[in-house]
C-alpha positions as YAML, in Angstrom:
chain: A
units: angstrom
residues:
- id: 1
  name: UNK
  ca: [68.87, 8.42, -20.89]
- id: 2
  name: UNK
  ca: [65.27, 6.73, -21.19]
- id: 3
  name: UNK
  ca: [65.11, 6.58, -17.23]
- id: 4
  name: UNK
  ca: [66.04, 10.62, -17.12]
- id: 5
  name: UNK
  ca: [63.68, 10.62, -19.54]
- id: 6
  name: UNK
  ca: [60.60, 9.37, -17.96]
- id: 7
  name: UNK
  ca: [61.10, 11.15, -14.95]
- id: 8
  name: UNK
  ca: [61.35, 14.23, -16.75]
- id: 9
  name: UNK
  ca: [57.95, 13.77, -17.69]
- id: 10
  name: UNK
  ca: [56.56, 12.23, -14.72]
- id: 11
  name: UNK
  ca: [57.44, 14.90, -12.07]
- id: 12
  name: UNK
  ca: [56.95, 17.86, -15.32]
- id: 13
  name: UNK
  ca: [60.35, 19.58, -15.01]
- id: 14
  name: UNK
  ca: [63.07, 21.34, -17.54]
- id: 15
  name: UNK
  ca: [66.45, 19.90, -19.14]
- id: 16
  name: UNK
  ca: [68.05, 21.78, -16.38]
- id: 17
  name: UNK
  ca: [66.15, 20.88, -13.19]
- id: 18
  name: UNK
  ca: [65.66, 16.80, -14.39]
- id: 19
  name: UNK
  ca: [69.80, 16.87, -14.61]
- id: 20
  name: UNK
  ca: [70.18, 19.08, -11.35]
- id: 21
  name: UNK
  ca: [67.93, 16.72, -9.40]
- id: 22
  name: UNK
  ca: [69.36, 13.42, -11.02]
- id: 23
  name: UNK
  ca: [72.72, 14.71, -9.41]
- id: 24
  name: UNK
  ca: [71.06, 15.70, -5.73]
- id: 25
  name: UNK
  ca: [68.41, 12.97, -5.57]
- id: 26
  name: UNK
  ca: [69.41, 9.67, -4.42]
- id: 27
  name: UNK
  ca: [66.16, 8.01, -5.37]
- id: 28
  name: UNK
  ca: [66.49, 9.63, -8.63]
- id: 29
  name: UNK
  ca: [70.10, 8.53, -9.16]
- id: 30
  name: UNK
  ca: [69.91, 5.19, -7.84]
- id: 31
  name: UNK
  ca: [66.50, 4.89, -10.33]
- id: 32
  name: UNK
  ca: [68.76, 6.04, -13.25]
- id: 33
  name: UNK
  ca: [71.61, 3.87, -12.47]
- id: 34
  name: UNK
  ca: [74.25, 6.79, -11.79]
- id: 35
  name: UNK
  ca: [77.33, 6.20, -9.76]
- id: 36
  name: UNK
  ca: [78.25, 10.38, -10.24]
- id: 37
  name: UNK
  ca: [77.44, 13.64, -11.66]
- id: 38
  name: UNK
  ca: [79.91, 12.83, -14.49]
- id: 39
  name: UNK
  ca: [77.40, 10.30, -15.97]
- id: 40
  name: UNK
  ca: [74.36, 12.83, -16.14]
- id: 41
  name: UNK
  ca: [74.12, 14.31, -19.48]
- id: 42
  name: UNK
  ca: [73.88, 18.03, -19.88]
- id: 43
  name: UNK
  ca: [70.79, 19.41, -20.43]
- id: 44
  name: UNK
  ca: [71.24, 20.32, -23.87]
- id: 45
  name: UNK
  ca: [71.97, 16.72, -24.23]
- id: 46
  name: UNK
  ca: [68.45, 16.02, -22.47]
- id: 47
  name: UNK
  ca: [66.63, 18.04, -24.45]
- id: 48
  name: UNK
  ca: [68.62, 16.95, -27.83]
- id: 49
  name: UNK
  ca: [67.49, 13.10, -26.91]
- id: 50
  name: UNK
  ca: [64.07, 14.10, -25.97]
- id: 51
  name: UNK
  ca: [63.58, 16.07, -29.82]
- id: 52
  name: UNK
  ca: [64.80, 12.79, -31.75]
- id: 53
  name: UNK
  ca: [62.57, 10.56, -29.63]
- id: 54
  name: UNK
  ca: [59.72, 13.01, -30.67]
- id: 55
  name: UNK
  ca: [60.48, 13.78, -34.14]
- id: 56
  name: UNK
  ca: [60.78, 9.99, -34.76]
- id: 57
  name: UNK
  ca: [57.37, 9.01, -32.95]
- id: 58
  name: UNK
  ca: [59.36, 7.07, -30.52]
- id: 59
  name: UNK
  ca: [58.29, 8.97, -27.45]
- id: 60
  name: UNK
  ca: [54.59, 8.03, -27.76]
- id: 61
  name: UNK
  ca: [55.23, 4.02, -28.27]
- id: 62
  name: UNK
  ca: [57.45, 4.55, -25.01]
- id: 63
  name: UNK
  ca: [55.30, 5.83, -22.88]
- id: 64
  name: UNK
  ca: [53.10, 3.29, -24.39]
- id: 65
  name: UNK
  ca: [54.86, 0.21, -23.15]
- id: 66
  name: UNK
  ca: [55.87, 1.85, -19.72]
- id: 67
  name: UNK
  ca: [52.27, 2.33, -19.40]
- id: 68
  name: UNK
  ca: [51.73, -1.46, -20.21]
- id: 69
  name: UNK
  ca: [54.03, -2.57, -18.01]
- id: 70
  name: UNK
  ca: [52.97, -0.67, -15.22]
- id: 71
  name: UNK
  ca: [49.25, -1.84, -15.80]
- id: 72
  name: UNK
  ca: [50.26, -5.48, -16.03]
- id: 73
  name: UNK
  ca: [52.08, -5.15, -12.59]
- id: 74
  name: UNK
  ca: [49.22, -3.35, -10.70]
- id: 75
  name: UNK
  ca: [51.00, 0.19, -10.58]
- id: 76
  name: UNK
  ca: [49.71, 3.60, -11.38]
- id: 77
  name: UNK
  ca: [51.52, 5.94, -13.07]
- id: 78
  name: UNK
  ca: [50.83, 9.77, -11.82]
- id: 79
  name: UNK
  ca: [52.41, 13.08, -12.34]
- id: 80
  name: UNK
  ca: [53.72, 14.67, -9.17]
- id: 81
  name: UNK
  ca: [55.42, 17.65, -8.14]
- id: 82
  name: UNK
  ca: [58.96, 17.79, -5.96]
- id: 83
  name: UNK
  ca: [58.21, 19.83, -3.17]
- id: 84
  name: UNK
  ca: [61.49, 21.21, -1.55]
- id: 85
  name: UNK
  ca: [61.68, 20.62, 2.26]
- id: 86
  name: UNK
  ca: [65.05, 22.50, 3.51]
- id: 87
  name: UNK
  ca: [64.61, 23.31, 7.11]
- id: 88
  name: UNK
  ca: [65.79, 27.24, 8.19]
- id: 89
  name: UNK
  ca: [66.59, 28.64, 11.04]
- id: 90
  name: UNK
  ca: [64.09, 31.50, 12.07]
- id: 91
  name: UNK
  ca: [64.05, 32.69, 15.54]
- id: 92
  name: UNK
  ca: [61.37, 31.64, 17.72]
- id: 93
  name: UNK
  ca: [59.87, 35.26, 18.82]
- id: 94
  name: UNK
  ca: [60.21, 39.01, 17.29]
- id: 95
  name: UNK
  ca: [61.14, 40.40, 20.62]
- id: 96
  name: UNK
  ca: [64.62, 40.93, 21.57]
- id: 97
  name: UNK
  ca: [66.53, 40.13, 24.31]
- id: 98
  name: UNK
  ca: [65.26, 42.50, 26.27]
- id: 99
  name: UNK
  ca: [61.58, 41.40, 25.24]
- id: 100
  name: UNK
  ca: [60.76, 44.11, 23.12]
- id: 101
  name: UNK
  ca: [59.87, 44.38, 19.69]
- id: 102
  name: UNK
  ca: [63.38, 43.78, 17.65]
- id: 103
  name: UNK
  ca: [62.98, 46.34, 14.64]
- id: 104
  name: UNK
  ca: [64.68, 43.30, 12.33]
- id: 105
  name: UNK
  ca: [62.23, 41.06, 12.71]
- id: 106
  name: UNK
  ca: [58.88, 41.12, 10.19]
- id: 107
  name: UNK
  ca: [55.66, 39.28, 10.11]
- id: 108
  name: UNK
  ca: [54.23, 38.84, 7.09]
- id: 109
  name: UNK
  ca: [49.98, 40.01, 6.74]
- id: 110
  name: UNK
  ca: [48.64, 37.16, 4.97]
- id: 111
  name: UNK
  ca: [45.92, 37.52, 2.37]
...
């Protein structure tokens, strides 16, 4: 829970996306120590864990010590953002097969 926890914070997302990308991400799995989607909590159960570290102070002395830690090893702890990167298929020109403009196909003005 602490490691779902932490990246939670570091990459700034909700209950719902930290548990979605715990499942999909094997960096963030393998960081977490998950085998499968049955040991993610919910995200209720996220955000439940996250309000008792808070309302008990204990979320400030953690990030406190993993702070520490990462200082006395050299390492720099910075937000980020997940940037999705799924490849799709678009086709190559807006002219049809018989190389004129295919009424389907739209550019986009930028701006």
């Amino acid at each position: 829970m602490l490691r779902i926890y932490l990246l939670q914070n570091l990459y700034d997302m909700s209950d719902e996306k930290t548990v979605a990308e715990v499942i999909d991400s094997r960096a963030f799995s393998d960081f977490c120590a998950v085998d499968s989607s049955n040991q993610v909590p919910s995200g209720d159960t996220l955000g439940r864990f996250r309000n008792l570290l808070i309302r008990n102070g204990i979320q400030e002395l953690l990030f406190k010590q993993v702070v520490a830690m990462l200082t006395e090893r050299g390492l720099i702890l910075k937000k980020g953002t997940i940037v999705d990167s799924t490849i799709i298929e678009v086709p190559s020109s807006v002219k049809n097969k018989e190389k004129k403009r295919d009424p389907d196909a739209h550019q986009t003005k930028k701006g």
